[in-house]
C-alpha positions in Angstrom: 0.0 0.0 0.0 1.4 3.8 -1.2 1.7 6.5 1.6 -0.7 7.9 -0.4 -3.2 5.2 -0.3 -2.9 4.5 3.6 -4.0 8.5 3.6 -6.6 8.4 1.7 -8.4 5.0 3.1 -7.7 7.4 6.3 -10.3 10.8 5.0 -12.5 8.1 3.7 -13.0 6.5 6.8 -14.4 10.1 8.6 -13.4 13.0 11.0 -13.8 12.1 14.1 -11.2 12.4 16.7 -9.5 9.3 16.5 -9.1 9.4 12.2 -8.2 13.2 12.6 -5.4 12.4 14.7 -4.0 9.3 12.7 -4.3 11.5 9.7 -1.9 14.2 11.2 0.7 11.8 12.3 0.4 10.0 9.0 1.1 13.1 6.9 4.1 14.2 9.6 5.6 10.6 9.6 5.9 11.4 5.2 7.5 14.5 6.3 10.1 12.9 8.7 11.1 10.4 6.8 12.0 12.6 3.8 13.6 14.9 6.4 15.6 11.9 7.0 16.7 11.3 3.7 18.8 14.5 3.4 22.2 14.2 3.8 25.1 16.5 3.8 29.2 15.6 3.9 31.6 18.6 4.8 34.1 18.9 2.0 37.4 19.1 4.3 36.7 16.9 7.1 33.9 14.6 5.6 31.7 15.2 8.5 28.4 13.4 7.8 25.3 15.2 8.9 21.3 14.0 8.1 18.4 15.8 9.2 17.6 18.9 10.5 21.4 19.1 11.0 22.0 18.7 7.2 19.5 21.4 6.0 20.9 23.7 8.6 24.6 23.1 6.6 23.1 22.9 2.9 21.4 26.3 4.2 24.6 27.8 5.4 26.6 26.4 2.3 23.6 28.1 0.1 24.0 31.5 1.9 27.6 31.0 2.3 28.7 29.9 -1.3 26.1 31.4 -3.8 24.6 33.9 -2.5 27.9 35.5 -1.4 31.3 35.9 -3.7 35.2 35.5 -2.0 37.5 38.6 -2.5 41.0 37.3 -2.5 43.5 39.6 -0.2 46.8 40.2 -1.2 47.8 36.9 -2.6 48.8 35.6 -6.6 46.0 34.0 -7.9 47.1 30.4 -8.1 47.8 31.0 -4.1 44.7 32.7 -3.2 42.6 30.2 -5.5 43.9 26.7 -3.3 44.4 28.6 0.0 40.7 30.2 -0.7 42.2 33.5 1.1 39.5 36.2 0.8 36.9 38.5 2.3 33.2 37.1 1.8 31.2 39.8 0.0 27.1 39.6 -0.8 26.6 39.3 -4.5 25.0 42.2 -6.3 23.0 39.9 -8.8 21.7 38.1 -5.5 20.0 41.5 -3.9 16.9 41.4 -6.7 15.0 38.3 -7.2 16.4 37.1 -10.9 19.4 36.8 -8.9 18.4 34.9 -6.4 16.7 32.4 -8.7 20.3 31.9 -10.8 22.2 31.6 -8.0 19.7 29.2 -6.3 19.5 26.9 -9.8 22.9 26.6 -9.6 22.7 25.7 -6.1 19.9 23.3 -6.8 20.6 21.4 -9.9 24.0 20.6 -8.2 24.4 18.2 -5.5 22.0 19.0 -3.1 19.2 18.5 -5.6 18.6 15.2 -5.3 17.7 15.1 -1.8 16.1 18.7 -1.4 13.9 17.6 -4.3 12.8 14.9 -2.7 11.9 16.9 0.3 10.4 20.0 -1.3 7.9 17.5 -3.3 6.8 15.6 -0.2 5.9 19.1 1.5 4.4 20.6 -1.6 2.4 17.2 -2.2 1.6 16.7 1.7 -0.2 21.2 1.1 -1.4 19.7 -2.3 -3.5 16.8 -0.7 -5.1 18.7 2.2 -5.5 21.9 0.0 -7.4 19.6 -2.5 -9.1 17.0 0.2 -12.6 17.8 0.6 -12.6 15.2 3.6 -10.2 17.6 5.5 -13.0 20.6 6.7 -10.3 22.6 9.1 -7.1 22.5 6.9 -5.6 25.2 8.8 -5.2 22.9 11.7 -3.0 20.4 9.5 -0.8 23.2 8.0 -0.5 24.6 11.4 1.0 20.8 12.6 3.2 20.7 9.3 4.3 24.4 10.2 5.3 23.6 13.9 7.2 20.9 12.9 9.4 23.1 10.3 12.9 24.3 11.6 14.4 28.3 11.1 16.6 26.9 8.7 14.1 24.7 7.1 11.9 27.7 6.4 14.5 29.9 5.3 15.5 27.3 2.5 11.4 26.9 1.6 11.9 30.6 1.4 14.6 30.7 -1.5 12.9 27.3 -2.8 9.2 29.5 -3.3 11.4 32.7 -5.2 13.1 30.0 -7.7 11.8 28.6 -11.0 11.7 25.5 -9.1 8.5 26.2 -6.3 7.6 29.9 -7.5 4.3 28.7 -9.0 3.4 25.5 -7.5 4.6 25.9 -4.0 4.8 29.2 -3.2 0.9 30.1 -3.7 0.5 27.6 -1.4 3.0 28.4 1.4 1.2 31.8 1.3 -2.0 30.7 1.5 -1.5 28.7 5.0 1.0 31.1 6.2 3.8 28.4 6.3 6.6 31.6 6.4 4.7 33.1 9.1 7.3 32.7 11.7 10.1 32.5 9.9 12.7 34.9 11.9 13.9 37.6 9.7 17.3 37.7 11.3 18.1 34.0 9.6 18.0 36.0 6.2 20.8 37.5 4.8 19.8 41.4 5.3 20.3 42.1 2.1 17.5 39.9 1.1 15.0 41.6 3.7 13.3 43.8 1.5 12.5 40.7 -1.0 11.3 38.3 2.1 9.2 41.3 3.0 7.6 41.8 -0.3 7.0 38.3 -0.3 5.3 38.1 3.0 3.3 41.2 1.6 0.6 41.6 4.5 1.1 38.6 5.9 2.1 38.3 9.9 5.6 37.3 10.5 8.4 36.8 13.6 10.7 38.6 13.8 12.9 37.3 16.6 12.3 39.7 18.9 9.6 38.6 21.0 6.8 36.3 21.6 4.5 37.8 18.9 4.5 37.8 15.4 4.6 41.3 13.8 2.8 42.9 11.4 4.9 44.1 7.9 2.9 47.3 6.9 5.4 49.3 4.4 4.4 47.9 1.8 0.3 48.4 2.0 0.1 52.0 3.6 -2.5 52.9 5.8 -2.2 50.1 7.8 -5.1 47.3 8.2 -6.4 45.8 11.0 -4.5 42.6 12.4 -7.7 40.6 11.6 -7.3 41.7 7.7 -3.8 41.1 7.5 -3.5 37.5 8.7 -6.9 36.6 6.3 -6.1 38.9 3.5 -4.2 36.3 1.4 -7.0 33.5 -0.3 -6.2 33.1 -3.5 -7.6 30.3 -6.2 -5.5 27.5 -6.8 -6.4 24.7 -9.1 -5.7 21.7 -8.1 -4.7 18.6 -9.9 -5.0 14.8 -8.2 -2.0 14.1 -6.7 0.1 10.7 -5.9 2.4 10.1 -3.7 4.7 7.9 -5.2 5.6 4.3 -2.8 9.4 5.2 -1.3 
């Protein structure tokens, strides 16, 4: 039986408490496990990490590597190329959004593709099937559970993932529509990149590491709505296809 079956003999069988519960745990258990599946080695030391722990190094070797350049110092090339002596500067390309979304293909089609695809698709099909799921009557409280269980670092990667060719029109109406960004910390972005996460989040309510309580983002929609509007504003229409999860 498919992960996708075992879900859907699941919505079939009802809401009630019991079903509603199994459901969650079902569609977080396909989360984990492709969460597991990522994997990151350290290019000096061959330090293995999986996880959590490898998205937190792929998104530091994203941040790190393409979206910043090296300035040699004061060394002949050949030298400064092996010893990789240099000053890390933010790229200018990488302060708009067409940079972003070269820099991140790069990024992407190399070798961390293969397992961040992997992931990316089981979140975007795990939003698909309880966007689509007419079984499911309170999504928000599944996307809420999928949210909570997303790390800083994870978000921040979903974040550059939704600006790219690669989720900008299947997974980011989606991410916006259940606020998955919501409290993502804006201090895990690269400041130059503010402006664009804030565009992005365009009256939506978002954290921004400096207290309890997300924050509203109002310089882009002057006069300022209510609270209320700004968390409900966003409900766009999305068509949606059947989807499959494919047996791992």
């Amino acid at each position: 039986m498919t992960n996708f079956t075992a879900i859907h003999h699941v919505c079939n069988a009802g809401e009630n408490k019991t079903l509603k519960r199994i459901l969650s745990l079902k569609l977080l258990e396909l989360l984990e496990a492709s969460r597991n599946d990522v994997y990151y080695v350290r290019r000096i030391s061959s330090d293995e990490y999986s996880g959590r722990d490898a998205i937190h190094k792929i998104y530091k070797q994203f941040t790190q590597d393409f979206l910043h350049d090296t300035q040699l110092l004061n060394m002949p090339e050949p030298y400064a190329t092996v010893l990789g002596d240099g000053k890390k500067y933010f790229r200018d390309d990488c302060k708009k959004v067409a940079g972003i979304k070269k820099r991140y293909g790069n990024f992407y089609l190399g070798k961390n593709g293969e397992d961040l695809g992997q992931y990316f698709r089981t979140l975007y099909n795990i939003l698909k099937f309880i966007d689509n799921n007419k079984e499911i009557d309170n999504k928000k409280l599944y996307t809420n559970l999928l949210r909570a269980q997303l790390s800083r670092y994870e978000l921040a990667l979903l974040f550059y993932n939704c600006l790219s060719d690669f989720g900008e029109q299947k997974m980011a109406p989606l991410v916006k529509k259940y606020e998955i960004l919501k409290h993502l910390e804006e201090r895990t972005i690269p400041p130059e990149n503010i402006g664009i996460w804030r565009e992005f989040m365009h009256n939506e309510c978002v954290d921004d590491g400096r207290g309890d309580s997300p924050r509203l983002l109002t310089a882009y929609s002057p006069p300022r709505p209510s609270h209320e509007t700004l968390c409900n504003q966003y409900t766009p229409n999305i068509y949606i296809k059947s989807m499959y999860f494919k047996k791992r």
